[in-house]
PDB file of N, CA, C and O in Angstrom:
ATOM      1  N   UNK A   1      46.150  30.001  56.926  1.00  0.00           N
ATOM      2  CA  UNK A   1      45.087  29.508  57.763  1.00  0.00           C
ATOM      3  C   UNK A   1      45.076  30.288  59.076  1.00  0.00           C
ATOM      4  O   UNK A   1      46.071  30.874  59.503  1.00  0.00           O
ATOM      5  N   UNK A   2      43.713  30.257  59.781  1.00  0.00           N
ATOM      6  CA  UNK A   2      43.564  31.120  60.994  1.00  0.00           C
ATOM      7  C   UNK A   2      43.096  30.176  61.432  1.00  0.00           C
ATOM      8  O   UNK A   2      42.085  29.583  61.054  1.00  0.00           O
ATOM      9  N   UNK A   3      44.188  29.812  62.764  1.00  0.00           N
ATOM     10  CA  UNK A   3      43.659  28.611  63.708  1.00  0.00           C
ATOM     11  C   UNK A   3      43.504  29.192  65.364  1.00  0.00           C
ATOM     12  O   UNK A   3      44.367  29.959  65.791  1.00  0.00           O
ATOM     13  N   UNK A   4      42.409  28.787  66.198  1.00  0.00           N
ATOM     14  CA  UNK A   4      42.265  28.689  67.514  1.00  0.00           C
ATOM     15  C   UNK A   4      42.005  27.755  67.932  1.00  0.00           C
ATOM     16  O   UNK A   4      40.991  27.246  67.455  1.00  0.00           O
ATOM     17  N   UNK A   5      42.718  26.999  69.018  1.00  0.00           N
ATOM     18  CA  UNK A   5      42.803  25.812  69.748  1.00  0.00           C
ATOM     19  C   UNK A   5      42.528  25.982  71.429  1.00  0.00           C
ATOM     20  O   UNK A   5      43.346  26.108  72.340  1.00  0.00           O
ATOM     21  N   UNK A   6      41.236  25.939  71.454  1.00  0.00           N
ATOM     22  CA  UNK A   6      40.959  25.784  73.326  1.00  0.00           C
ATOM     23  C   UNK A   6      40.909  26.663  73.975  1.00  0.00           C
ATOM     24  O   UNK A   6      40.987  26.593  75.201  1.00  0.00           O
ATOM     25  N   UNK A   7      40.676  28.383  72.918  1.00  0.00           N
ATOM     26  CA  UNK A   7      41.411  29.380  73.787  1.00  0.00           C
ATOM     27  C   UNK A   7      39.978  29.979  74.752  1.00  0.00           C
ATOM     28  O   UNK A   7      38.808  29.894  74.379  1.00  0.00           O
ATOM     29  N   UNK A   8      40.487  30.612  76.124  1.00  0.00           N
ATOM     30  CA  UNK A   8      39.480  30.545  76.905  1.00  0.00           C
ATOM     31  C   UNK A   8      40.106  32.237  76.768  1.00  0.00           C
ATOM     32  O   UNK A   8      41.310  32.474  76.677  1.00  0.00           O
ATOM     33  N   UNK A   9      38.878  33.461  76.779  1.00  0.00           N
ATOM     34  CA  UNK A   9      38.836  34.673  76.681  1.00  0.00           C
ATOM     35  C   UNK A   9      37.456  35.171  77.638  1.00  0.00           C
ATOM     36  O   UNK A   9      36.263  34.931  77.454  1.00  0.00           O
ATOM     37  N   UNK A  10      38.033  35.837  78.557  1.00  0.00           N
ATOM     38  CA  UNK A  10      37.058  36.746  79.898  1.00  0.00           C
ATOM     39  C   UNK A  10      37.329  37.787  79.992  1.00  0.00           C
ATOM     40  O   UNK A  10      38.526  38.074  79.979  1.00  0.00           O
ATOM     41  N   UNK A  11      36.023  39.141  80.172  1.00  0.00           N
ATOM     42  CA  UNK A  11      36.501  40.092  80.705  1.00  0.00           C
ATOM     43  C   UNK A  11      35.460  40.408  82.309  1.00  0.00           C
ATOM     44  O   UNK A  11      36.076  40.442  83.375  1.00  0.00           O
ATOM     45  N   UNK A  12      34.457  40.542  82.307  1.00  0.00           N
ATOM     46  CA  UNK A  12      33.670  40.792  83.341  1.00  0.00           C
ATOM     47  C   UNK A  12      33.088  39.772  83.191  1.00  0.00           C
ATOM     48  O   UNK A  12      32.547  39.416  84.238  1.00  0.00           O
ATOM     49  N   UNK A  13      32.897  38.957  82.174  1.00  0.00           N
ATOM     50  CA  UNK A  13      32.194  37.664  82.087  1.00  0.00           C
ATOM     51  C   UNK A  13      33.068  36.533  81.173  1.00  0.00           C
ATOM     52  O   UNK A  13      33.777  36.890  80.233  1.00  0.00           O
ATOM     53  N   UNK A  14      32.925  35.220  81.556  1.00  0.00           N
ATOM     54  CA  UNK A  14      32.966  34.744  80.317  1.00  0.00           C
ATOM     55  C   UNK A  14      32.659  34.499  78.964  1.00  0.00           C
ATOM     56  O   UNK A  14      31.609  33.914  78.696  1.00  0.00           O
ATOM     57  N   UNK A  15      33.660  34.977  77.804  1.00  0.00           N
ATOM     58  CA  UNK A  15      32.991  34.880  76.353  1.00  0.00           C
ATOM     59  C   UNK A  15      33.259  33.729  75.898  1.00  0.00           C
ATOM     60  O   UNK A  15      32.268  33.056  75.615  1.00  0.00           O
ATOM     61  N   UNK A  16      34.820  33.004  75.631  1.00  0.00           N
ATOM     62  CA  UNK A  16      34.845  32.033  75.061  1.00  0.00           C
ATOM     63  C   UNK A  16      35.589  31.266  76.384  1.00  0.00           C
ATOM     64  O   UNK A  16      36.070  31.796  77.386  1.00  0.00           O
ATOM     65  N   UNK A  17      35.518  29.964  76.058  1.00  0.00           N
ATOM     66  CA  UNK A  17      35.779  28.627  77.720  1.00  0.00           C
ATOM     67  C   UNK A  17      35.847  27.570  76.805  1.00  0.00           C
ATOM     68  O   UNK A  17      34.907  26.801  76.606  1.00  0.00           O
ATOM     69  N   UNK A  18      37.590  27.474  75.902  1.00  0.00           N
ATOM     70  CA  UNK A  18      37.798  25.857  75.318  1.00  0.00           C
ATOM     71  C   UNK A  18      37.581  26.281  74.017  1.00  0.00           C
ATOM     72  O   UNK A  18      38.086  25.442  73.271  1.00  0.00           O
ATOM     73  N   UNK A  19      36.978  27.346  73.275  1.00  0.00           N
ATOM     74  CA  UNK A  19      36.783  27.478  71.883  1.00  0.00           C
ATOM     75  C   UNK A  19      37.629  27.052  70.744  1.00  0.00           C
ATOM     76  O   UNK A  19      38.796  27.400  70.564  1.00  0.00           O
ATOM     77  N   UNK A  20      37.161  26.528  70.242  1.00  0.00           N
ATOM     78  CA  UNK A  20      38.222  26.614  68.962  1.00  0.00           C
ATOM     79  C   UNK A  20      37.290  26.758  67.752  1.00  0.00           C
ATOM     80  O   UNK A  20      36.093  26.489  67.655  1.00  0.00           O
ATOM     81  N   UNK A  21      38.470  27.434  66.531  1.00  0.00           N
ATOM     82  CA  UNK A  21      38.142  27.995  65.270  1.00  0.00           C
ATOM     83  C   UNK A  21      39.524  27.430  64.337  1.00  0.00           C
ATOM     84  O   UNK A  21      40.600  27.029  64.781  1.00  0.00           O
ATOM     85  N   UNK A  22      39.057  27.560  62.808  1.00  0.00           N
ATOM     86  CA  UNK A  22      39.858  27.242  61.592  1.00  0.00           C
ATOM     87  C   UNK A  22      38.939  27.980  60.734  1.00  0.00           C
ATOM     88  O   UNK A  22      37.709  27.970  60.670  1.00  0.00           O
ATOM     89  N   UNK A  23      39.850  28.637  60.077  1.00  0.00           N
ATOM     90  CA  UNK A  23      39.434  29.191  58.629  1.00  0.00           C
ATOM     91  C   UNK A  23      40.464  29.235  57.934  1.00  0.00           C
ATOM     92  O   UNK A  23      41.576  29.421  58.427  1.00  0.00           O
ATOM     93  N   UNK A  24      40.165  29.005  56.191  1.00  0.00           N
ATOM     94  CA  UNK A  24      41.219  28.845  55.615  1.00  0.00           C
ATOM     95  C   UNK A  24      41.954  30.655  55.690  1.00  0.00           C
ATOM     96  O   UNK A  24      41.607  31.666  56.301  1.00  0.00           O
ATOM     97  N   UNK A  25      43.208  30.309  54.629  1.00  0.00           N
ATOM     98  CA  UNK A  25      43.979  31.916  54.756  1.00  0.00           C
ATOM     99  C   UNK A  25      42.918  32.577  53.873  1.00  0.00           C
ATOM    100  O   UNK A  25      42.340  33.445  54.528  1.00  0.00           O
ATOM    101  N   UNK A  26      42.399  32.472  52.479  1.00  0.00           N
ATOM    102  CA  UNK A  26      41.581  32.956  51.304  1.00  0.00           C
ATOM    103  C   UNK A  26      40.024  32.685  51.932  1.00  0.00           C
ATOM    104  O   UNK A  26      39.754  31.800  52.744  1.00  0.00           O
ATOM    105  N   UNK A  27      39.033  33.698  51.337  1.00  0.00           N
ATOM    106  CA  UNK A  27      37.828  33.309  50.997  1.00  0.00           C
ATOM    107  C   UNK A  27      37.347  34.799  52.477  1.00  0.00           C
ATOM    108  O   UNK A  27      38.129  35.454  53.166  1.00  0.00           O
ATOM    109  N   UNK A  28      36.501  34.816  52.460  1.00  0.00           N
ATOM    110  CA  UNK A  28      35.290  35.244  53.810  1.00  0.00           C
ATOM    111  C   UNK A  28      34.752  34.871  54.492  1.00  0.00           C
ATOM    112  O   UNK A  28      34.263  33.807  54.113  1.00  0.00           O
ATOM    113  N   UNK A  29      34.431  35.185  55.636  1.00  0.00           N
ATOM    114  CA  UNK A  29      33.533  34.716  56.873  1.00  0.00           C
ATOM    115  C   UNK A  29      32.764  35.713  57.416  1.00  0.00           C
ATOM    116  O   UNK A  29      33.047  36.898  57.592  1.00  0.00           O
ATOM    117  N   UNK A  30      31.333  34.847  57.769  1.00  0.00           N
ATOM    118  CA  UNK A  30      30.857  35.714  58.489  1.00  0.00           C
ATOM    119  C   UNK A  30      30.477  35.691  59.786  1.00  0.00           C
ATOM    120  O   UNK A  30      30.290  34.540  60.181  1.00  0.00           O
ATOM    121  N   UNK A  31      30.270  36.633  60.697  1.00  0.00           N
ATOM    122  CA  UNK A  31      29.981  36.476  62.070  1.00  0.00           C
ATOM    123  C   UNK A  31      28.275  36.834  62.528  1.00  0.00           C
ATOM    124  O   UNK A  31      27.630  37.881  62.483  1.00  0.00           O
ATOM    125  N   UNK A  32      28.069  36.011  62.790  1.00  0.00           N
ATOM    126  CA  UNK A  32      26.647  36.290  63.396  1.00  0.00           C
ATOM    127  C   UNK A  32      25.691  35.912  64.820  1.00  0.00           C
ATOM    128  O   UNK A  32      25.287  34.750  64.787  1.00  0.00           O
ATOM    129  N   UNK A  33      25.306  36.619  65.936  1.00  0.00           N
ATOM    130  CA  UNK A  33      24.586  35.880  66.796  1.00  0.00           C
ATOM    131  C   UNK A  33      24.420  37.555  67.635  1.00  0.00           C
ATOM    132  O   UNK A  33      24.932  38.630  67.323  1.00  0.00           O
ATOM    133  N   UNK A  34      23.494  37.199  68.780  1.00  0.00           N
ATOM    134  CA  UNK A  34      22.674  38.130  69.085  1.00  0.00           C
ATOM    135  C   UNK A  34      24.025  39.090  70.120  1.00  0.00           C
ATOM    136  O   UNK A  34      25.120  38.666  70.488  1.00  0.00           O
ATOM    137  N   UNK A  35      23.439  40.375  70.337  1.00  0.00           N
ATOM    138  CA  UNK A  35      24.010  41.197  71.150  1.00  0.00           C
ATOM    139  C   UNK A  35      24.790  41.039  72.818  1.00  0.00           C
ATOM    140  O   UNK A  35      24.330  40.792  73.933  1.00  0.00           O
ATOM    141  N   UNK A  36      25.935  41.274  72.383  1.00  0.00           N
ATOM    142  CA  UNK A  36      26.981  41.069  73.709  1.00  0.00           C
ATOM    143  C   UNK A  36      27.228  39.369  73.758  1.00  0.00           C
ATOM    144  O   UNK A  36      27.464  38.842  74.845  1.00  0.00           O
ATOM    145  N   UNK A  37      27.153  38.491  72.410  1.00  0.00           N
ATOM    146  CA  UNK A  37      27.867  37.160  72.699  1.00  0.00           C
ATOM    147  C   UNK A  37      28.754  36.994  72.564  1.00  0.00           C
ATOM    148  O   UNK A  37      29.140  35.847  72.784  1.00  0.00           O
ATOM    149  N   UNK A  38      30.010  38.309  71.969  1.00  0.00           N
ATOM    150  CA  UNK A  38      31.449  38.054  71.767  1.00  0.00           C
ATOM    151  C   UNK A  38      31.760  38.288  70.289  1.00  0.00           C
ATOM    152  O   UNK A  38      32.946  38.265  69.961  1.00  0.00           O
ATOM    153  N   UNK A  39      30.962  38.479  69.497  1.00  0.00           N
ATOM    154  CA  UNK A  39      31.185  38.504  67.907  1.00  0.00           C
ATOM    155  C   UNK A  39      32.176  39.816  67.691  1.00  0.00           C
ATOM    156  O   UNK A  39      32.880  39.517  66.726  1.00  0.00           O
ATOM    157  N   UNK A  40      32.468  40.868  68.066  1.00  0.00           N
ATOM    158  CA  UNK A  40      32.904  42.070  67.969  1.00  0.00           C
ATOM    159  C   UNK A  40      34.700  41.349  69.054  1.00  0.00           C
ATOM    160  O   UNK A  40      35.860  41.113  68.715  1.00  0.00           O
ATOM    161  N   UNK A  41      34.426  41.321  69.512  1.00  0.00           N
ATOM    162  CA  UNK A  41      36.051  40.354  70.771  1.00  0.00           C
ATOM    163  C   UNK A  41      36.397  39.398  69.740  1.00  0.00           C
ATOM    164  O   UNK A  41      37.595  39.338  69.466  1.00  0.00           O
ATOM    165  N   UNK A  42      35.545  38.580  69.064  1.00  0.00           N
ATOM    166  CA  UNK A  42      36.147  37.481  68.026  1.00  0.00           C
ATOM    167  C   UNK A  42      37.261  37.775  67.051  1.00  0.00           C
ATOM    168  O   UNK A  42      38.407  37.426  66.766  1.00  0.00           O
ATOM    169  N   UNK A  43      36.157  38.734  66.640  1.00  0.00           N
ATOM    170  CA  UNK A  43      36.913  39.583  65.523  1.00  0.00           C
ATOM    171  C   UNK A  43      37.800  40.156  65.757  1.00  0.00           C
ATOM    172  O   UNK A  43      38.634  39.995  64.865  1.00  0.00           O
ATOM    173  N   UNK A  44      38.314  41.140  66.931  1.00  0.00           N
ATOM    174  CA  UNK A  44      39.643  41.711  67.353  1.00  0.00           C
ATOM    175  C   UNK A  44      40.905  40.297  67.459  1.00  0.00           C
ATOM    176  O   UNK A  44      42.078  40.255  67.087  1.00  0.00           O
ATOM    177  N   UNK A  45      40.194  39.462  68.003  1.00  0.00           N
ATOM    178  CA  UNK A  45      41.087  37.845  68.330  1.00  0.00           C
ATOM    179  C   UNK A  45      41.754  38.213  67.194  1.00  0.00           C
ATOM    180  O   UNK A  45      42.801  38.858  67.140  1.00  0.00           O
ATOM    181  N   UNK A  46      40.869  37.617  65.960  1.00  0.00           N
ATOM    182  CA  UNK A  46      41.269  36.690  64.785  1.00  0.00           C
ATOM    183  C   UNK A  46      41.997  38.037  64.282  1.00  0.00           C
ATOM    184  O   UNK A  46      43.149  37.826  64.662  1.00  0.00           O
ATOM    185  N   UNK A  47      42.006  39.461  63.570  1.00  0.00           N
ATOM    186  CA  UNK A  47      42.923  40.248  63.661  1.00  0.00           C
ATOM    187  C   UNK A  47      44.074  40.737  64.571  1.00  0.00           C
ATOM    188  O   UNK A  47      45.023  41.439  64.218  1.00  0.00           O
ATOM    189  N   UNK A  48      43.858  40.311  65.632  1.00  0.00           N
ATOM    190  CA  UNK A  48      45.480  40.371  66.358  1.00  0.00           C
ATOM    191  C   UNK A  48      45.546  41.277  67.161  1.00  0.00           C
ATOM    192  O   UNK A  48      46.632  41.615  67.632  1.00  0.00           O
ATOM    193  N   UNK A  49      43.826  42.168  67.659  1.00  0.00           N
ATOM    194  CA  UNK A  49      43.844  43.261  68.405  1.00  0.00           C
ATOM    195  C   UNK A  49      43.467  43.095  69.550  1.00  0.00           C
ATOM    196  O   UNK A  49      43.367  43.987  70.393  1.00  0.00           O
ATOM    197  N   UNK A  50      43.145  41.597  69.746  1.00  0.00           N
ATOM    198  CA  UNK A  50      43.607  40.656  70.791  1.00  0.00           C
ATOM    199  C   UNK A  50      44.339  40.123  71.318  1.00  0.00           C
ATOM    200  O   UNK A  50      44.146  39.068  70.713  1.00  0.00           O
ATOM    201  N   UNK A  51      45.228  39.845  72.103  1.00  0.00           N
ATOM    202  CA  UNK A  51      45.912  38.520  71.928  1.00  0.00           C
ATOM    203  C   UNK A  51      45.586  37.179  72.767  1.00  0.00           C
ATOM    204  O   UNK A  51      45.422  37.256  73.984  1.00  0.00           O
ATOM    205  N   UNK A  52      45.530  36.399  72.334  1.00  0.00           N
ATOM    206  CA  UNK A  52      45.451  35.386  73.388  1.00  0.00           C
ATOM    207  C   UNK A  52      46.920  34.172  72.116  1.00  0.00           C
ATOM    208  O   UNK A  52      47.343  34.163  70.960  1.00  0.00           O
ATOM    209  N   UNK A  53      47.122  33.277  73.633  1.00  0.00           N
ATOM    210  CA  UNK A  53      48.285  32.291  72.920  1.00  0.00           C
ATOM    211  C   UNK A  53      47.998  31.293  72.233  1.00  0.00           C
ATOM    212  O   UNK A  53      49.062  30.769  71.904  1.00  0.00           O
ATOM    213  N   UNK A  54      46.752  30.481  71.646  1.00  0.00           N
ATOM    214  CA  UNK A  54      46.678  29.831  71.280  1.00  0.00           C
ATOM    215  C   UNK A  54      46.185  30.197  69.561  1.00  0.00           C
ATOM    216  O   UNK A  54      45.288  29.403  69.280  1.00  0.00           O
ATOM    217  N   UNK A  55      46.385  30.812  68.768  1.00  0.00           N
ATOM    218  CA  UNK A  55      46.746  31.773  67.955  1.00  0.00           C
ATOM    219  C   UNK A  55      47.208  30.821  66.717  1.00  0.00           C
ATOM    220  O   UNK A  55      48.344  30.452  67.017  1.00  0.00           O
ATOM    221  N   UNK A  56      46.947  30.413  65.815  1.00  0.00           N
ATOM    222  CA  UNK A  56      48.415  30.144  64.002  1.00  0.00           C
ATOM    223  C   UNK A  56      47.331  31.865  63.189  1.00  0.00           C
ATOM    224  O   UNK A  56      46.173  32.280  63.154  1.00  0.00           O
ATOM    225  N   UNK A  57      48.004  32.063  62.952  1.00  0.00           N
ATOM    226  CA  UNK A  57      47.469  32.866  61.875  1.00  0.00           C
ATOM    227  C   UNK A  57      48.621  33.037  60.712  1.00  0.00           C
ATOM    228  O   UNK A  57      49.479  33.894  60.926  1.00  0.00           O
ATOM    229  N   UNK A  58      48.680  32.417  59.723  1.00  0.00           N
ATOM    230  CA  UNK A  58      49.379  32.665  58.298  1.00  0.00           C
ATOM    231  C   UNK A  58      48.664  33.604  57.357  1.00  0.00           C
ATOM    232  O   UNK A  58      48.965  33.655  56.164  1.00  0.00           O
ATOM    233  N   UNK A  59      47.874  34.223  57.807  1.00  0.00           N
ATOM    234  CA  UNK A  59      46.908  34.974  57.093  1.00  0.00           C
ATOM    235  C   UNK A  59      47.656  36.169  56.402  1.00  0.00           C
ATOM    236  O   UNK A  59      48.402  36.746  57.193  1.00  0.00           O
ATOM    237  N   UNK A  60      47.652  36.688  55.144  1.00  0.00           N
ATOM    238  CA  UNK A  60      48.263  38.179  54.748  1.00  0.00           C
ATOM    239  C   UNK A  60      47.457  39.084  55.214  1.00  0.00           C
ATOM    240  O   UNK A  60      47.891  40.080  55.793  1.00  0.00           O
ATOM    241  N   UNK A  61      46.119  38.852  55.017  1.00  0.00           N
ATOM    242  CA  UNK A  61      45.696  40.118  55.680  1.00  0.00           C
ATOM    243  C   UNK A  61      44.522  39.863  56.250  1.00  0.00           C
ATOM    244  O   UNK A  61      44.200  38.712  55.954  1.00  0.00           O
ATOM    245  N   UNK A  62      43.404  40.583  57.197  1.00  0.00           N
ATOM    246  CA  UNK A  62      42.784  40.197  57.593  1.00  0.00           C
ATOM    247  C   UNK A  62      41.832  42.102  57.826  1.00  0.00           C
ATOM    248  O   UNK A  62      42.285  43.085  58.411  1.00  0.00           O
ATOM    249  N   UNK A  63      40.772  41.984  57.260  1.00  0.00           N
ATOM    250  CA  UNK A  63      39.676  43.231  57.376  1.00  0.00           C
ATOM    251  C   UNK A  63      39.022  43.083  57.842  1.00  0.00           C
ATOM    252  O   UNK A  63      38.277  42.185  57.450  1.00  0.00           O
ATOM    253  N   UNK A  64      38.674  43.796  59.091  1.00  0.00           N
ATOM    254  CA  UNK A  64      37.457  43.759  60.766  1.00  0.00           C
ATOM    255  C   UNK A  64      37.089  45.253  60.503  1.00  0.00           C
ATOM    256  O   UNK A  64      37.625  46.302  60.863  1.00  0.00           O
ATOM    257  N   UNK A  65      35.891  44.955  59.683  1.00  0.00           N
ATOM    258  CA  UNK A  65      34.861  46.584  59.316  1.00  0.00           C
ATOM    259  C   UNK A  65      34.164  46.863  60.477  1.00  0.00           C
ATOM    260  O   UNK A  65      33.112  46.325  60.820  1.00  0.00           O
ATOM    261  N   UNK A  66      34.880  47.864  61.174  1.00  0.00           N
ATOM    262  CA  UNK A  66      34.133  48.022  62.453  1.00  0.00           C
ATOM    263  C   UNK A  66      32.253  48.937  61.941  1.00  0.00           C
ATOM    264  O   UNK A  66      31.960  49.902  61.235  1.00  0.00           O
ATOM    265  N   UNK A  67      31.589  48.121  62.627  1.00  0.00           N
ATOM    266  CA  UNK A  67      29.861  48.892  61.783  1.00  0.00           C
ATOM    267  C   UNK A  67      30.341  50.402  62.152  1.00  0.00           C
ATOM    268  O   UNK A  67      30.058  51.100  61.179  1.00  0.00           O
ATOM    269  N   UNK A  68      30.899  51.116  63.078  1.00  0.00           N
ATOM    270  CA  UNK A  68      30.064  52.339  63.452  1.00  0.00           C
ATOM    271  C   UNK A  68      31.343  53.290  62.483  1.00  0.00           C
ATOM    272  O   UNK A  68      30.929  54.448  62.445  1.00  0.00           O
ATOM    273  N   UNK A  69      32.468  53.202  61.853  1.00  0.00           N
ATOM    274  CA  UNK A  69      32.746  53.202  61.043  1.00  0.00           C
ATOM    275  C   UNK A  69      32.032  53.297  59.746  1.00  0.00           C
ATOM    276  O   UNK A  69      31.464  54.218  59.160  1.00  0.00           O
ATOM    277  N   UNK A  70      32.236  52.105  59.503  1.00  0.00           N
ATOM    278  CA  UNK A  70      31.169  51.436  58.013  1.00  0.00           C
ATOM    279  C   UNK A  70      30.001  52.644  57.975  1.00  0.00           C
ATOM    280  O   UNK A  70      30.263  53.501  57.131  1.00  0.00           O
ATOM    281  N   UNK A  71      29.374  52.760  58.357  1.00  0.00           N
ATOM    282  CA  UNK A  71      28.214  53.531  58.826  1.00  0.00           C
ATOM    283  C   UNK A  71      28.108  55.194  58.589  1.00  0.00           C
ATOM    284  O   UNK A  71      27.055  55.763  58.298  1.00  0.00           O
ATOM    285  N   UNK A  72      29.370  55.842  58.766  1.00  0.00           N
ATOM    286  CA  UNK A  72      29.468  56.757  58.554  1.00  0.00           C
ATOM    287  C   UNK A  72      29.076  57.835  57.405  1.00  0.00           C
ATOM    288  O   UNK A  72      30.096  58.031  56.744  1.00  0.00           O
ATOM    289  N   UNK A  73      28.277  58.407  57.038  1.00  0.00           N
ATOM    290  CA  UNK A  73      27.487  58.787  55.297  1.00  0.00           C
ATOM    291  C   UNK A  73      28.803  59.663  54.631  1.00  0.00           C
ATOM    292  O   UNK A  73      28.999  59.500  53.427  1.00  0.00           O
ATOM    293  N   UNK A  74      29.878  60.758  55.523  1.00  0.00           N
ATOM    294  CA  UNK A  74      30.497  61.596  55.334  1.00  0.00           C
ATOM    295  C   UNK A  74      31.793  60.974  54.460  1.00  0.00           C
ATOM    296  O   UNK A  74      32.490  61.593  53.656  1.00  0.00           O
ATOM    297  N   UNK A  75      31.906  59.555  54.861  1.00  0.00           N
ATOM    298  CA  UNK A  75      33.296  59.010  54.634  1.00  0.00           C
ATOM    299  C   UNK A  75      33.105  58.666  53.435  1.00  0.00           C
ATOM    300  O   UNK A  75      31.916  58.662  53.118  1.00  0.00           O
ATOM    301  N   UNK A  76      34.215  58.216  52.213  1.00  0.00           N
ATOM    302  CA  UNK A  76      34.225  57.564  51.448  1.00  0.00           C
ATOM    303  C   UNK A  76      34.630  56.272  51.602  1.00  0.00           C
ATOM    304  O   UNK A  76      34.990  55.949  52.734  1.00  0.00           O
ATOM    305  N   UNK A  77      34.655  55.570  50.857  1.00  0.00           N
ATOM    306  CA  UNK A  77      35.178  53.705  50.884  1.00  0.00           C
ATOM    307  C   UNK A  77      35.823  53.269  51.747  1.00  0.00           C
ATOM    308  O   UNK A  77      35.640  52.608  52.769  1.00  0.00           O
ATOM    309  N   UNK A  78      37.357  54.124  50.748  1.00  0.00           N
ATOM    310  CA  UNK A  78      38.615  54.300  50.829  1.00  0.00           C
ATOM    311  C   UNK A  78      38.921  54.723  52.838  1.00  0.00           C
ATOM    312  O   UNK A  78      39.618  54.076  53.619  1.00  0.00           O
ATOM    313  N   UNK A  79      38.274  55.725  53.064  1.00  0.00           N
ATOM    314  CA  UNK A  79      38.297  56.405  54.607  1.00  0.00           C
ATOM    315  C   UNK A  79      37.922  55.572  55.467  1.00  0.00           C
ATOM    316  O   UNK A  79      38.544  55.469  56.525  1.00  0.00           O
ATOM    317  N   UNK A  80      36.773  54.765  55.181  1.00  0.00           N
ATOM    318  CA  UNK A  80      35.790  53.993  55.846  1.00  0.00           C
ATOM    319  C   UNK A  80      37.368  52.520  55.991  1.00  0.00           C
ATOM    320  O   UNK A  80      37.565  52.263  57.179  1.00  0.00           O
ATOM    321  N   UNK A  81      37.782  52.162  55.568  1.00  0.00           N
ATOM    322  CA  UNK A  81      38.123  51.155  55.731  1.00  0.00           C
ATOM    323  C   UNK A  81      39.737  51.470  56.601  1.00  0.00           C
ATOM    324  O   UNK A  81      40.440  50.525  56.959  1.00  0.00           O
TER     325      UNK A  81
END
């Protein structure tokens, strides 16, 4: 399971103030909402390229397809990921 409890995350602004999240360890999620609300910072959180302390993650693994990556025509799959 990927748990967040209350965690408050700022850099020039506030993104998250008290948030919390649960997702199980298995299955997918998706992220969605308009430009500069934090969806791209979420995603570093919940992979660990964040840190903040309020954190469970039992997760084995966790894949954050960065788009401009993904995107690339030159790369294969395998490169891309």
């Amino acid at each position: 399971m990927i748990e967040l409890k209350n965690f408050t995350y700022k850099t020039n602004k506030i993104l998250f103030d008290g948030a919390s999240f649960k997702a199980p360890s298995t299955g997918m999620i998706g992220i969605a909402g308009e430009s500069g609300c934090g969806k791209t910072t979420f995603l570093k959180i919940i992979s660990k390229q964040i840190h903040v302390d309020s954190m469970v993650n039992d997760a084995t693994s966790i894949f954050y397809g960065n788009q401009d990556a993904l995107l690339k025509k030159d790369l294969t799959i395998a490169q891309r990921i």
